[in-house]
N, C-alpha and C positions, 0 to 999 in steps of 0.2 A: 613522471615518477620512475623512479628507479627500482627494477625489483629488488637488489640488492637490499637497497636501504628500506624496502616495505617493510611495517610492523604489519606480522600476519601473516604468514608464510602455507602455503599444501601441503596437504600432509597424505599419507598414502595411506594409510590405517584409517578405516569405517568405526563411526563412533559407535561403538557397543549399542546404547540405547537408541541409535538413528534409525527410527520406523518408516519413515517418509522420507521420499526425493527431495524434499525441500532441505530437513535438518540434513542426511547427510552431507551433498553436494556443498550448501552452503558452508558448513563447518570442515568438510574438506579443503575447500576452494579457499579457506581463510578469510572468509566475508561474516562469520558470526562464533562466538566462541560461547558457549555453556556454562552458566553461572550456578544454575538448580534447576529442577523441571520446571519448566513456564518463564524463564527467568534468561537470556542473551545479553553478552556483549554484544554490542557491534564494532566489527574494526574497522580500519579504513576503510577496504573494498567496499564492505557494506556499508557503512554511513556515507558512502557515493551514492549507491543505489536508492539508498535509503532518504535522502535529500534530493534525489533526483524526483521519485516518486512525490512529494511533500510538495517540488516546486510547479509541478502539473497540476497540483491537487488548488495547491494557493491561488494558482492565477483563475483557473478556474470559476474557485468563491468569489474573487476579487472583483469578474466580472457579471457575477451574479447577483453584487450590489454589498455582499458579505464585510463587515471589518473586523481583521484579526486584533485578537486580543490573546493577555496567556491568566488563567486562573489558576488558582491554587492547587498542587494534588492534594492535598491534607484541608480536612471542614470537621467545624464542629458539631457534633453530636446533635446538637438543638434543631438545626438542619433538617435533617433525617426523621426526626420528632415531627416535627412539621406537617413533615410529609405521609408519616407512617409508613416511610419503607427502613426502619431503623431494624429489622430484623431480616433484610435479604442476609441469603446466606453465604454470597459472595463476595459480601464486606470484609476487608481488612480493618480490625478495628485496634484502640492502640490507647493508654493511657496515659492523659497528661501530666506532668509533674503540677503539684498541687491543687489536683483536684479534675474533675472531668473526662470524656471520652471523644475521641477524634474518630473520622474516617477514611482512609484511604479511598479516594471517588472511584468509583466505576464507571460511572458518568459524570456530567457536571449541569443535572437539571435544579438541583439543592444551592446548587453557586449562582448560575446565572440569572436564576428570575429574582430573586430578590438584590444581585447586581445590576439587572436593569431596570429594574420596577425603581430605585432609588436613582435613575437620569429620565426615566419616560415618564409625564403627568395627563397630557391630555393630547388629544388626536392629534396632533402635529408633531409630536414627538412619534405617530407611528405611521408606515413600519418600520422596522430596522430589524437586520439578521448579523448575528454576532458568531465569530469562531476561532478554533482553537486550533491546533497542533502540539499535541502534548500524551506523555504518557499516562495508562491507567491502569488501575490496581485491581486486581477481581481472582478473588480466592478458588478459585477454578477444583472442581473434585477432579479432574482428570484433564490435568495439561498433559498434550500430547502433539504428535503433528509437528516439531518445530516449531515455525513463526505462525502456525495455523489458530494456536488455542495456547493462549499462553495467560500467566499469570501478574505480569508487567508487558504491556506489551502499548505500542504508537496510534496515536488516532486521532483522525480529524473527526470533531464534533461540532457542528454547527447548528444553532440555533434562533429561527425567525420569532417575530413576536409581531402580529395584526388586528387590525381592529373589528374585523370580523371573518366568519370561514369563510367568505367568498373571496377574498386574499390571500387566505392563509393557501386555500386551495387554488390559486392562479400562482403564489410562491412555492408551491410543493409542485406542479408537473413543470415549473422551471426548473427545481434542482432536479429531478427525473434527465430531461433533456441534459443539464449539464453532467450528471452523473456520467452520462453515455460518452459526452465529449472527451472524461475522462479516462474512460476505461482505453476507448479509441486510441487516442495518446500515448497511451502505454501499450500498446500494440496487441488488446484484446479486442479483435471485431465484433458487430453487433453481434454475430452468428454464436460467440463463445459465451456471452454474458447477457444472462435473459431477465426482465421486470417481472418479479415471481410475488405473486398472493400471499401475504400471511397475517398472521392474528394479529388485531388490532390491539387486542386486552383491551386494559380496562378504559385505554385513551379513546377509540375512535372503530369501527364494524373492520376494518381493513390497516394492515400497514405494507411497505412494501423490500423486499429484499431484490439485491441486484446477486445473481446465482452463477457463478463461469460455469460452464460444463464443464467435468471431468471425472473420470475413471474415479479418480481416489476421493471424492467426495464424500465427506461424511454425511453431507446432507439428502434424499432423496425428493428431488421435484418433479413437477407431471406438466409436460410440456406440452399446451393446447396448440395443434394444427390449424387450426382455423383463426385466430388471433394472433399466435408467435410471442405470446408471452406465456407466464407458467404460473401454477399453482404451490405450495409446501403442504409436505404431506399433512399436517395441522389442519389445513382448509379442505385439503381431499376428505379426510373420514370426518369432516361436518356436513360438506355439502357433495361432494363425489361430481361436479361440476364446476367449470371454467366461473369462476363469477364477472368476469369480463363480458364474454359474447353466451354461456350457459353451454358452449358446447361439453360433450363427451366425450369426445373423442380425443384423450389426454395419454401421452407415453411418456412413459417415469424415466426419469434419468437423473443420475450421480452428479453430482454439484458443490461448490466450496462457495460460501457466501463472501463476497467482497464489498458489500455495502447495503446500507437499509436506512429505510426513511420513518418516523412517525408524523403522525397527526395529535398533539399530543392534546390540541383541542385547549379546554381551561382546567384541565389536571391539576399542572402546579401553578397557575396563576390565583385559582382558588384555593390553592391550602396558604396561599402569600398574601391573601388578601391583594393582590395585583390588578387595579382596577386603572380606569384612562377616564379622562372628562372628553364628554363628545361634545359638539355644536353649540347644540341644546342644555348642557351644563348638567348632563346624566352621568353616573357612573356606570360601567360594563368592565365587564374580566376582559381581559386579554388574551386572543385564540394566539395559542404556540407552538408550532412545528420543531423536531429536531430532525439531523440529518448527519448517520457518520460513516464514516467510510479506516477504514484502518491500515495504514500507511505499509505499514512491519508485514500485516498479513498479505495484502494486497502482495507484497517483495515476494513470500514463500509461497504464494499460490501461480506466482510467473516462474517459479522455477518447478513446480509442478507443470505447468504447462510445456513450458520451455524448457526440453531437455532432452539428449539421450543419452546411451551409454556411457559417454565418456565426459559429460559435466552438462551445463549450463547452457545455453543457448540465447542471451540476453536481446530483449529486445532493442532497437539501439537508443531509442528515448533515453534508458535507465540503466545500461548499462554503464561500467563503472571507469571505463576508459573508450576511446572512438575507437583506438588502434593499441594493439598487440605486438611491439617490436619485439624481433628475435637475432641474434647476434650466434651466428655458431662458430665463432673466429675464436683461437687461442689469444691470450693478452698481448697486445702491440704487435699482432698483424693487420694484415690489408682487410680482413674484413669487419675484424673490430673498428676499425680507421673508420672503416665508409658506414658502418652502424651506429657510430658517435656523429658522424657527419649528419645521417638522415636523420637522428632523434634531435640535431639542433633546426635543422629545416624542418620538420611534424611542430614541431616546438613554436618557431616564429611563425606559425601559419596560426597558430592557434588549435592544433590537431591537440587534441590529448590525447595521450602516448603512455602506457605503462611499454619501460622496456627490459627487456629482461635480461641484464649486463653479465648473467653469474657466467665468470670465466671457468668455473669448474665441474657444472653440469653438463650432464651429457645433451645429444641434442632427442634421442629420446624422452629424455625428464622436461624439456624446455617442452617440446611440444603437446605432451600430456600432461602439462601446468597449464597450457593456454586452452585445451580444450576444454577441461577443468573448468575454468575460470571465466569461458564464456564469454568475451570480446568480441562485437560484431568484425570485426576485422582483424586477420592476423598477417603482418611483414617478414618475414623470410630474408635476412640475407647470410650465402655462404662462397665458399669458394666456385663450389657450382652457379651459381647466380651471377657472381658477378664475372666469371668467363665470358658469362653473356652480357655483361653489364647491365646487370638489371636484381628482379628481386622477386622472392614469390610470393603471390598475393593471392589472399587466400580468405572467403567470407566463411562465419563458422556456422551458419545455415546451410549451407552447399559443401557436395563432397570433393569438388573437383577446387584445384589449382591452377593458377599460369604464373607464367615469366611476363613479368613487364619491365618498360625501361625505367631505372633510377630516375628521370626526369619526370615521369607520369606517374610516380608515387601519388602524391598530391590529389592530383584527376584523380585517380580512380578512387581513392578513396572518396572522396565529395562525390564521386558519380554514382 
């Protein structure tokens, strides 16, 4: 890709309302543009990142035993009735022409049990875990954070369905284990992102959230030394105890949630009348787990993580190009010559290459757009470069640089 031709461009001006490292940077860097509070474009950059994050996420499910499917954002009101959550207060609600009321999901437990309960009849039909990727609607009092707490905002939701808890609970510490694979992936190690306790409500005594550590955390968790998972403050002032191993010995710390699991038990399978034929030619409810992880936020809590002063620092899973060409040649000299040359060999290698062709940028601007913008890798070529025949190469985790030769582009980037 050509920066020329990118829709989405840096901008050097801090958005007014940008409270957090994530809205700025990201709306700086041309990776999300502001619709209303809680409410993003994505633009190219970001719908890289943002697809990048999704196809971690998918394979993931995939081999969890998961099959994607896409439901509806928009369900009817009778729905909700159902269930008796027709008066949360973070429903988006909306009138239908000639009569009735719709609801923008905040979730999709209202969609999918009475979508599966009409393919699953009797034990052979279970289990199965069914999921999504899709946006959701939740009237939020206070979107904030950028992609943190939003009011439209991306999420995988996935949803098991067994014929009894002792399944349901040998499917729930599988998605646990996968969860991790996926954070892993995305280049949060175990050390950043902790199995934290929280309220079960009315489904199940426990459910569980996956917490990164960080400074800007809205959330406060209580990190048990002796097991290395964590509490949410909700279960501290019930029980002031690990309920894992019972320990005490718990130190709080700042955290942004990136994913959480329930046990939803037979919640909604009993208000759907969701029953299964066993063996024996018995009816029983159907024990349901759900499990979501949010794509959008996940993005703006790695650039919380992943950052300093001068932009982004992408991990390279999800970063939005492999390499950063830079070009500081005037038009139709020798280094523009040899910067069209390298960006067609990065090109036939298969290297994705944002390269940044603008012949009228300074090379100041060029380089504090790529810091900016956060590309594991950034290419260098100038007159000084190629005197020596070569180019500088430059990872944007590390402060230092070299000269390497034009021929070892390639290598080193792969290395």
């Amino acid at each position: 890709m050509r920066y020329s031709q990118l829709f989405g461009k840096t901008s050097k001006s801090v958005p007014a309302d940008a409270e957090s490292v994530n809205a700025k940077f990201l709306t700086q860097g041309g990776f999300v543009s502001k619709q209303m509070a809680g409410v993003y474009n994505f633009l190219p950059l970001g719908l890289r990142v943002l697809s990048k994050i999704q196809k971690i996420i998918r394979e993931e499910m995939n081999d969890m035993g998961g099959q994607e499917i896409l439901m509806p954002a928009l369900t009817q009101e009778e729905s909700y009735l159902t269930t008796g959550r027709e008066s949360m207060e973070i429903l988006f609600k909306t009138e239908i022409v000639g009569g009735g009321k719709a609801m923008l999901n905040p979730t999709h437990e209202e969609v999918v049990t009475p979508l599966v309960q009409s393919h699953a009849f009797s034990y052979r039909d279970l289990p199965m875990a069914v999921y999504q990727i899709q946006n959701k609607f939740r009237n939020e009092p206070r979107a904030k954070s950028g992609l943190l707490r939003g009011r439209e905002f991306n999420m995988k939701d996935m949803y098991s369905f067994h014929l009894d808890e002792a399944d349901l609970n040998k499917f729930y510490d599988q998605a646990i284990a996968s969860y991790f694979r996926i954070y892993e992936r995305l280049g949060l190690g175990k050390s950043q992102v902790v199995l934290t306790y929280a309220s079960g409500g009315s489904f199940s005594r426990y459910s569980h959230e996956f917490q990164a550590i960080s400074e800007v955390g809205e959330d406060t968790i209580f990190l048990c030394k002796k097991c290395n998972i964590a509490v949410n403050k909700e279960i501290i002032d019930e029980h002031n105890f690990c309920p894992s191993c019972e320990s005490v010995d718990l130190t709080p710390s700042k955290a942004i949630e990136v994913g959480n699991i329930f046990k939803l038990r037979t919640r909604f399978s009993e208000a759907f009348k969701f029953n299964y034929q066993d063996k024996d030619g018995k009816n029983n409810l159907v024990e349901m787990g759900c499990y979501g992880m949010g794509p959008s936020r996940v993005m703006g809590t790695l650039v919380e993580i992943f950052h300093d002063e001068k932009g982004i620092i992408w991990p390279t899973a999800v970063a939005p190009f492999d390499v950063h060409l830079i070009s500081l040649g005037k038009e139709n000299d020798e280094v523009t010559a040899a910067a069209e040359k390298l960006y067609s060999t990065l090109k036939e290698q298969e290297i994705d290459v944002l390269f940044d062709d603008r012949g009228n940028s300074s090379a100041g601007e060029k380089l504090n757009d790529a810091d900016l913008i956060g590309i594991p890798v950034r290419i260098l070529l100038s007159k000084k470069t190629l005197a020596q025949n070569g180019a500088e190469f430059k990872r944007r985790n590390e402060k230092s640089s070299k000269i390497i030769a034009l021929g070892e582009v390639v290598q080193n980037i792969r290395g």
